[in-house]
PASEBA-1860 file (N, C-alpha, C; in nm, 3 decimals):
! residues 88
1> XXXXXXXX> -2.916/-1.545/13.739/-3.052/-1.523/13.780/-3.082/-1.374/13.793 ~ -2.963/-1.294/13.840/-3.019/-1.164/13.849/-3.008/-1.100/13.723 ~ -2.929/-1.122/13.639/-2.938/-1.047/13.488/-3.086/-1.132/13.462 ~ -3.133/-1.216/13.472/-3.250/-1.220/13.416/-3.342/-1.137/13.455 ~ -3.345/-1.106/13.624/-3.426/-1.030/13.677/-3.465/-0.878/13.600 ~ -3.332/-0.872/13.590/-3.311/-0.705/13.592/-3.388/-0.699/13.411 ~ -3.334/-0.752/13.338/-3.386/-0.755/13.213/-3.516/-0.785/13.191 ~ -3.584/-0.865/13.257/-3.735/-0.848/13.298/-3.781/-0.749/13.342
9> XXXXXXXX> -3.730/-0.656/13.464/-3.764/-0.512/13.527/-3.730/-0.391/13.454 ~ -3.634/-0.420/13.336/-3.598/-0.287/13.276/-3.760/-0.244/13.196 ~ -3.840/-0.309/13.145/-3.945/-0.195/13.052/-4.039/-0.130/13.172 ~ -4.071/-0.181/13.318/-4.111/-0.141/13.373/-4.061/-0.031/13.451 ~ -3.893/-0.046/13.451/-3.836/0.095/13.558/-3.814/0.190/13.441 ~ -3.837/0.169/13.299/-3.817/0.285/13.178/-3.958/0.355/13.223 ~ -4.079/0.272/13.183/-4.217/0.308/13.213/-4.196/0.433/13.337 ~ -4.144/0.361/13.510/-4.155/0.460/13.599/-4.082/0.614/13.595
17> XXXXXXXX> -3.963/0.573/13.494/-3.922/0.703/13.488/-3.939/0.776/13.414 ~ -4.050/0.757/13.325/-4.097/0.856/13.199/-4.232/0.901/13.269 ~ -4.300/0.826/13.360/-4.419/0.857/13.450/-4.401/0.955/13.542 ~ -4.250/0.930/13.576/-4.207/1.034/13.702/-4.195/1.165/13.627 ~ -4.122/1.163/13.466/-4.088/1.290/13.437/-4.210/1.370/13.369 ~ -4.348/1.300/13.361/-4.469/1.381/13.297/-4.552/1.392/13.439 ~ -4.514/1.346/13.521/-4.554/1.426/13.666/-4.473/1.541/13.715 ~ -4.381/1.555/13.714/-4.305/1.657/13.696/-4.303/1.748/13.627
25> XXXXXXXX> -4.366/1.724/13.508/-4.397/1.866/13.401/-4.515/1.919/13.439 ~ -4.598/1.824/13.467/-4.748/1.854/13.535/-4.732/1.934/13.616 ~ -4.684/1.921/13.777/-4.613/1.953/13.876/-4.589/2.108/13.813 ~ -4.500/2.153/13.751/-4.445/2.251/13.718/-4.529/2.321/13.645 ~ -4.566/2.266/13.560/-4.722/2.348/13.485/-4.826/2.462/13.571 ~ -4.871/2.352/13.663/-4.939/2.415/13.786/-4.916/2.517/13.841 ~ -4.779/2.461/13.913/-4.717/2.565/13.985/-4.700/2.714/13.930 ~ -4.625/2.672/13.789/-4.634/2.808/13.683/-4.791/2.889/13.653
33> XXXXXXXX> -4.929/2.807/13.652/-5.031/2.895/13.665/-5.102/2.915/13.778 ~ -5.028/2.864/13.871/-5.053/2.895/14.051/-5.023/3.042/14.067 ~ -4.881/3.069/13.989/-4.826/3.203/14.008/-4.894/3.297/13.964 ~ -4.906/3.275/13.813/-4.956/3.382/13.699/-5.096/3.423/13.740 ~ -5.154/3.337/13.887/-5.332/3.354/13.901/-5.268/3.462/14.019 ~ -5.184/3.433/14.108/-5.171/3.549/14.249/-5.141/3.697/14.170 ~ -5.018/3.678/14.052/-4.975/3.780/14.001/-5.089/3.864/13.910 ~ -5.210/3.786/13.835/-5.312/3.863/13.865/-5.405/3.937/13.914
41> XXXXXXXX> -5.398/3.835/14.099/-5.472/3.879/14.194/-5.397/3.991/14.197 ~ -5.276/3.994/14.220/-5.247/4.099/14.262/-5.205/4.236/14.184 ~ -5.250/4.263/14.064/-5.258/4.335/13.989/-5.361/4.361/13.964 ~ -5.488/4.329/14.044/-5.621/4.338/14.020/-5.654/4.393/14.172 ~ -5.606/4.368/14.309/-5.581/4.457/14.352/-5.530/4.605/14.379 ~ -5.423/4.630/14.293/-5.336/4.730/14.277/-5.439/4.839/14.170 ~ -5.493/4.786/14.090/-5.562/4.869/14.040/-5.696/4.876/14.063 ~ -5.758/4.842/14.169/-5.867/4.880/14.266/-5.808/4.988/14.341
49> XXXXXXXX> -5.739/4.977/14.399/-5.630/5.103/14.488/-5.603/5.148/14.368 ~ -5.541/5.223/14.299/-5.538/5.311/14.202/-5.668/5.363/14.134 ~ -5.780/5.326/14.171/-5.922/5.362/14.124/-5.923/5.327/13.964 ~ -5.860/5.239/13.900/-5.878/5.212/13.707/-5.986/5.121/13.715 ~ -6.050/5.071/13.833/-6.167/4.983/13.818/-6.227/5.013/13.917 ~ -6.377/4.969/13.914/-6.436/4.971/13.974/-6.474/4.871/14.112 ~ -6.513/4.869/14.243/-6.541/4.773/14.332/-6.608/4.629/14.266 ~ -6.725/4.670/14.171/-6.808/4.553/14.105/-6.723/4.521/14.042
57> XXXXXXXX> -6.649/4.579/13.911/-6.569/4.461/13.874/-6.443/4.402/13.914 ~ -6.427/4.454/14.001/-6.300/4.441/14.135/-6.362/4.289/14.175 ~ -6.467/4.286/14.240/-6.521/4.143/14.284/-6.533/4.041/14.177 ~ -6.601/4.114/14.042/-6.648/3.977/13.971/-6.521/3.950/13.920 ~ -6.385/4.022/13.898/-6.324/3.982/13.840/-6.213/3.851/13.936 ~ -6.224/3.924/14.094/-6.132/3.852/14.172/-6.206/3.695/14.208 ~ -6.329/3.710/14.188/-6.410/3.566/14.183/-6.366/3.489/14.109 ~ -6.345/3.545/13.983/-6.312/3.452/13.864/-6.164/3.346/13.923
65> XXXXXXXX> -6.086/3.458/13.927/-5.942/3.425/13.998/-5.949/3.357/14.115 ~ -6.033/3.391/14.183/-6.020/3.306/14.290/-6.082/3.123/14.341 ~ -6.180/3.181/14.217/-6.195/3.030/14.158/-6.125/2.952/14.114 ~ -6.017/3.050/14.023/-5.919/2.925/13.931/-5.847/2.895/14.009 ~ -5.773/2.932/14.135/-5.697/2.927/14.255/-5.747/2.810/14.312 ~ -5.920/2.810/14.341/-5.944/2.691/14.392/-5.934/2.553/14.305 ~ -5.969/2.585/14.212/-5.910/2.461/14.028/-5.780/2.420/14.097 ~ -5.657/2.465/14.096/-5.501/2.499/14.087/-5.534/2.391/14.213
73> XXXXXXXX> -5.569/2.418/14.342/-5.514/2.413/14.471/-5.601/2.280/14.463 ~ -5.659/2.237/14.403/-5.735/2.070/14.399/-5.683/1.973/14.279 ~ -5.661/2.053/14.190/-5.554/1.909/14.104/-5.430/1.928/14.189 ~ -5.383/2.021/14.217/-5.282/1.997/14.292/-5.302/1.896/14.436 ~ -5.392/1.895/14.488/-5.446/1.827/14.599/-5.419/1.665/14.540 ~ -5.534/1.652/14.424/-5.566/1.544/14.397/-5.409/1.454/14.308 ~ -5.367/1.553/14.277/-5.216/1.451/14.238/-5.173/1.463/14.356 ~ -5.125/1.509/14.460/-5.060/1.434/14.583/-5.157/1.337/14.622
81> XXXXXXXX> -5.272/1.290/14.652/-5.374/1.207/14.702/-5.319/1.058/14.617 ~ -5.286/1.128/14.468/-5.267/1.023/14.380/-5.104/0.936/14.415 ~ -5.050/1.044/14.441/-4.921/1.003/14.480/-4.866/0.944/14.629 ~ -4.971/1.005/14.675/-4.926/0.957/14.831/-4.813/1.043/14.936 ~ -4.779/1.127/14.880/-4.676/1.221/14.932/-4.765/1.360/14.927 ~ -4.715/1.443/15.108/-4.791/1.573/15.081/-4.696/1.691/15.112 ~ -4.736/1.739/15.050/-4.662/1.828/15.005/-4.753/2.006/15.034 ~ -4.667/2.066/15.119/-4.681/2.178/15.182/-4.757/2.298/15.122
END
């Protein structure tokens, strides 16, 4: 009875673990342009302090960024919501 079980549950626990591993790339995706947006911020700071830009485009540009930050920080939201686990 249980080899039947299990052979019935195998296309569904293949399914969960190919689901788990394209959440995980997702996951990591993010995270990787979570970074590349601060490491702009913060090279867009650095050269406000160095005077190579100006205050105006100091703002419009950190808007931009700080928008995509807010993008980043809500799919990220909304896949934990999806998942049920939260994560720091």
């Amino acid at each position: 009875m249980f080899l039947i079980d299990d052979l019935l549950a195998a296309p569904m626990r293949g399914l969960m673990f190919v689901l788990e591993k394209v959440n995980e790339a997702v996951q990591k995706e993010l995270e990787a342009e979570e970074r590349s947006a601060m490491a702009d911020l913060t090279a867009l700071h650095r050269a406000l302090e160095d005077g190579r830009i100006t205050e105006a485009e100091f703002e419009a540009r950190e808007g931009k960024l700080l928008d995509r930050l807010d993008r980043l920080h809500a799919q990220v939201q909304g896949e934990e919501d999806d998942n049920g686990d939260a994560r720091s």
